[in-house]
Rosetta silent file (secondary structure, phi, psi, omega in degrees, C-alpha in Angstrom):
SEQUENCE: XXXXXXXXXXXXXXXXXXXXXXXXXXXXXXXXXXXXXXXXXXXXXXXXXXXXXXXXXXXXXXXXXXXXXXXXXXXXXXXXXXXXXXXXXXXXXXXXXXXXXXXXXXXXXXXXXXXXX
SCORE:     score description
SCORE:     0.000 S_00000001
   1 L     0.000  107.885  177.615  133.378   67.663  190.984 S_00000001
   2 L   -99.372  154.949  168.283  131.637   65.217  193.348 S_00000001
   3 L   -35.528  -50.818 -169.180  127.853   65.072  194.474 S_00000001
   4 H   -71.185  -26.459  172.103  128.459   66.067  197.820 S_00000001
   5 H   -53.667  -13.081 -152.089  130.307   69.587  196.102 S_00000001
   6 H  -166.930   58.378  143.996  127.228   70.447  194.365 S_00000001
   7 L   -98.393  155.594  176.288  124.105   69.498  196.379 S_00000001
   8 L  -141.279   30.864  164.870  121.827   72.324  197.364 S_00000001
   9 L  -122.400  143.952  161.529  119.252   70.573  199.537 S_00000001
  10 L    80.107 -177.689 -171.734  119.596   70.034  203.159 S_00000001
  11 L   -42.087  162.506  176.439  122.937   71.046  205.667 S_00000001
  12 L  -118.748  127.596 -147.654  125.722   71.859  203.480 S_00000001
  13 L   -65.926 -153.472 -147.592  127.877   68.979  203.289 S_00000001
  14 H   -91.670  -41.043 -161.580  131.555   68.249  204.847 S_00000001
  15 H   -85.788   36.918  176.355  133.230   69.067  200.860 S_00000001
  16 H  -105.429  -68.323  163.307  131.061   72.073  200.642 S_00000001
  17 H   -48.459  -30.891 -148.086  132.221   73.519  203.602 S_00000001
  18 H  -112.479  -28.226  162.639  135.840   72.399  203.206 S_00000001
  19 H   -49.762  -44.959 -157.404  135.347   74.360  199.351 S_00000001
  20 H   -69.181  -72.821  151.569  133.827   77.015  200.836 S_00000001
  21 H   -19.906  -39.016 -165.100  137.071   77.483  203.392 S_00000001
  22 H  -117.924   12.227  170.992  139.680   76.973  200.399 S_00000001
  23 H  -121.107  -33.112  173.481  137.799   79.139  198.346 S_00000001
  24 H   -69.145  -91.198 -179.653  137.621   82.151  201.045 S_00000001
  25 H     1.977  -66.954  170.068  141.503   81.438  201.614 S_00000001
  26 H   -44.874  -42.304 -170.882  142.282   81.924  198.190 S_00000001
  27 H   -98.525    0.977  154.691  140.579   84.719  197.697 S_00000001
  28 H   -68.221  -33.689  168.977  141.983   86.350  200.851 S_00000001
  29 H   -74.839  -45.926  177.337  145.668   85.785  199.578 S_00000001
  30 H   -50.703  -50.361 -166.828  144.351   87.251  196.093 S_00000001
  31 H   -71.243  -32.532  163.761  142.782   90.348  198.114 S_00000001
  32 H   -53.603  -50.707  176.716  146.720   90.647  200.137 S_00000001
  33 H   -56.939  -40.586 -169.992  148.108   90.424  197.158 S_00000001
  34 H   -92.162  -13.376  154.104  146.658   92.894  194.977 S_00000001
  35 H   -50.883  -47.746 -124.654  147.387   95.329  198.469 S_00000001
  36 H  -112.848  -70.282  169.533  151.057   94.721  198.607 S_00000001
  37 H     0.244  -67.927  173.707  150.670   95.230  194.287 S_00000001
  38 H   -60.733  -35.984  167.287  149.110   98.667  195.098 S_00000001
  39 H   -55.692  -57.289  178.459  151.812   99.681  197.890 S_00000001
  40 L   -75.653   17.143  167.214  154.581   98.903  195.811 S_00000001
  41 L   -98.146    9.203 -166.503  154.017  100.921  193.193 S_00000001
  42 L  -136.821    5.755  145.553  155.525  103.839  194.497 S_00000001
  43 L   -33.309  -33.278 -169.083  158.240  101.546  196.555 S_00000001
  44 L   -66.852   -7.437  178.815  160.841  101.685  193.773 S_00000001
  45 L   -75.952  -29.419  138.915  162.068  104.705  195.188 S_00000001
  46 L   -26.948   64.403  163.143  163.425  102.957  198.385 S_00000001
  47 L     1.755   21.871  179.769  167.140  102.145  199.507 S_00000001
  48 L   -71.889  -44.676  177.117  165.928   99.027  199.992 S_00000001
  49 L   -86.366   39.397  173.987  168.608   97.003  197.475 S_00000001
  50 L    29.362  -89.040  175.828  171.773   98.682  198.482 S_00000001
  51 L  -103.815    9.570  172.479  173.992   99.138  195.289 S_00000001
  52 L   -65.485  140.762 -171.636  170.972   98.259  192.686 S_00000001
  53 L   -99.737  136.523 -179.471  170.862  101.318  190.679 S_00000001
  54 H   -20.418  -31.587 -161.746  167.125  103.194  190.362 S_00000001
  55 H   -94.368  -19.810  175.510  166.630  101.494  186.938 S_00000001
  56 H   -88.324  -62.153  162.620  167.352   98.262  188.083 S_00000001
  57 H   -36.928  -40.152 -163.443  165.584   98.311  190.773 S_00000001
  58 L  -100.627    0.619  171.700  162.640   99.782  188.999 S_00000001
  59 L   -77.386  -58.988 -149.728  163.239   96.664  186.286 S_00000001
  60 H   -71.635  -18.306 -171.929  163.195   94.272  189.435 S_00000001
  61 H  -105.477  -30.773 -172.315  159.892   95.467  191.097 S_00000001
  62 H   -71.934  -45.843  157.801  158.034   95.872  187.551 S_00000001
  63 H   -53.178  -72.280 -161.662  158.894   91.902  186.975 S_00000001
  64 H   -50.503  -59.907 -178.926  157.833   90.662  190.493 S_00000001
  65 H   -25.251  -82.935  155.179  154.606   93.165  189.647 S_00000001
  66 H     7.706 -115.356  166.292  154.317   91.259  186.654 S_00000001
  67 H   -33.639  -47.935  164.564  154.512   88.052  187.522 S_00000001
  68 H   -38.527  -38.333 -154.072  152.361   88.779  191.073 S_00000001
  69 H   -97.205  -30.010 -173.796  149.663   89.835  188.516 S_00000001
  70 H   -70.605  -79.017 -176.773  149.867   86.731  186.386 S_00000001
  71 H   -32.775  -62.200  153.924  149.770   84.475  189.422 S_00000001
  72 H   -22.269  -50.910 -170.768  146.476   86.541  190.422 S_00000001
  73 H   -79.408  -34.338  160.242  144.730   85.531  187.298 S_00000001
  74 H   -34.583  -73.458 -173.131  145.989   81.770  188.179 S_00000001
  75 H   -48.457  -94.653 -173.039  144.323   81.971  191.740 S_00000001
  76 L   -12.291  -31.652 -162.531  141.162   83.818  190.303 S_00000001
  77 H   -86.360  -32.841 -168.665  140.683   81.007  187.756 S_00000001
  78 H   -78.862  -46.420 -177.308  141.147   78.395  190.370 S_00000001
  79 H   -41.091  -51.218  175.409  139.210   79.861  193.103 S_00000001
  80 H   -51.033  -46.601  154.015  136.206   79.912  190.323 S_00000001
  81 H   -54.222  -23.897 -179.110  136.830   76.327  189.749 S_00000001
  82 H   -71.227  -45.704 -157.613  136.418   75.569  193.330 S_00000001
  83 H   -85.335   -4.386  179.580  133.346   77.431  193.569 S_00000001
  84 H   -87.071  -16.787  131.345  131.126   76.642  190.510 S_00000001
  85 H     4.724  -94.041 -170.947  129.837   73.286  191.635 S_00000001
  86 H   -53.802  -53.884 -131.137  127.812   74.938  194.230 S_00000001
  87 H   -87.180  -50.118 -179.013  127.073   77.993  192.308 S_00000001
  88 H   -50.820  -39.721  165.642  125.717   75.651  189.144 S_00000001
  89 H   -72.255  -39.750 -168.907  123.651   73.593  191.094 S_00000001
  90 H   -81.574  -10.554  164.806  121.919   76.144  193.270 S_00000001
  91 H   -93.167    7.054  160.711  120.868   78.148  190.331 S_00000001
  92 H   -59.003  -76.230 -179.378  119.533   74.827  188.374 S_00000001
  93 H   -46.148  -39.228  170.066  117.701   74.135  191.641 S_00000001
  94 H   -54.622  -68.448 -160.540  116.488   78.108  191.640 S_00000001
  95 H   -44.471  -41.652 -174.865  115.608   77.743  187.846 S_00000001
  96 H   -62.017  -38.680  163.969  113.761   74.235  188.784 S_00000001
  97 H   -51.826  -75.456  161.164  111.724   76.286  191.548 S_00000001
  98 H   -35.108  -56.842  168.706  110.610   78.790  189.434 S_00000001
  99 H   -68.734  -40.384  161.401  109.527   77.046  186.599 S_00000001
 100 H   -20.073  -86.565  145.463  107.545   74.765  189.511 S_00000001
 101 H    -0.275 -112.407 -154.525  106.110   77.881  190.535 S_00000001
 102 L   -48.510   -5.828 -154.241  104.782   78.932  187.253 S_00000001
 103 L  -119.344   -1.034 -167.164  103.184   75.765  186.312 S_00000001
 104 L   -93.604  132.189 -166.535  101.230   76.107  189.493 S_00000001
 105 L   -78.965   95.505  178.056   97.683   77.056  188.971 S_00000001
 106 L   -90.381   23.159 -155.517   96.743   80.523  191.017 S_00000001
 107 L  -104.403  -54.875 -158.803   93.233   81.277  189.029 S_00000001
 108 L   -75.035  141.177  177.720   91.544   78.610  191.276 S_00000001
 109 L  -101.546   76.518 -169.452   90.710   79.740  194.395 S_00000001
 110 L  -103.663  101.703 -163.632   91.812   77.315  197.274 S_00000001
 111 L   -86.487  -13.578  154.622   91.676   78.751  200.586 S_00000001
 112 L  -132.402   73.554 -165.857   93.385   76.115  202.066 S_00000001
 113 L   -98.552  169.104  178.502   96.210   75.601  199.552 S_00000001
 114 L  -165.555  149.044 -156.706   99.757   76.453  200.810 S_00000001
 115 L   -89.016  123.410  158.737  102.655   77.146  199.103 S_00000001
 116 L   -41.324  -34.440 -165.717  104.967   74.204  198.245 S_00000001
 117 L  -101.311    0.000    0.000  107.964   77.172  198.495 S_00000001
């Protein structure tokens, strides 16, 4: 986790962007994945695997399921890691606004005050 991952003022910087990219990737393979998951569950039924017999077959797609599903929770956890940098700083910086905000006196009557935010 570097500075430039987890600033939230100004342009958003080159590893923000290059997170941002490898964290939509990820979670685009995850979103393919859990498709082909959903297709195949009603695949085993398919001549695909010549002389594998129905039970074997229906062993062999229930493993790959399996595992596919594992592998899922893998991505998911990393994808989370990419992204919680960003997501930790900008609500610190929200929370830091807010509390700003509140400490700000509105009773007084300044007509030409203007909002820091």
């Amino acid at each position: 986790h570097t500075a430039a991952a987890s600033q939230t003022s100004g342009n958003a910087s080159n590893a923000q962007v290059f997170n941002a990219s490898l964290y939509n990737a990820i979670m685009k393979v995850s979103a393919d994945a859990v498709a082909v998951v959903g297709n195949q569950a009603g695949a085993a039924a398919t001549p695909a695997f010549g002389s594998w017999s129905d039970a074997e077959l229906e062993d062999s797609m229930n493993s790959a399921m399996q595992l596919l599903k594992e592998q899922l929770v893998d991505m998911e956890s990393v994808a989370n890691g990419i992204i919680r940098p960003i997501l930790t700083s900008a609500t610190k910086y929200i929370e830091k606004l807010i509390l700003k905000m509140h400490k700000e006196d509105f009773n007084k009557p300044d007509l030409n005050r203007t909002s820091a935010y």
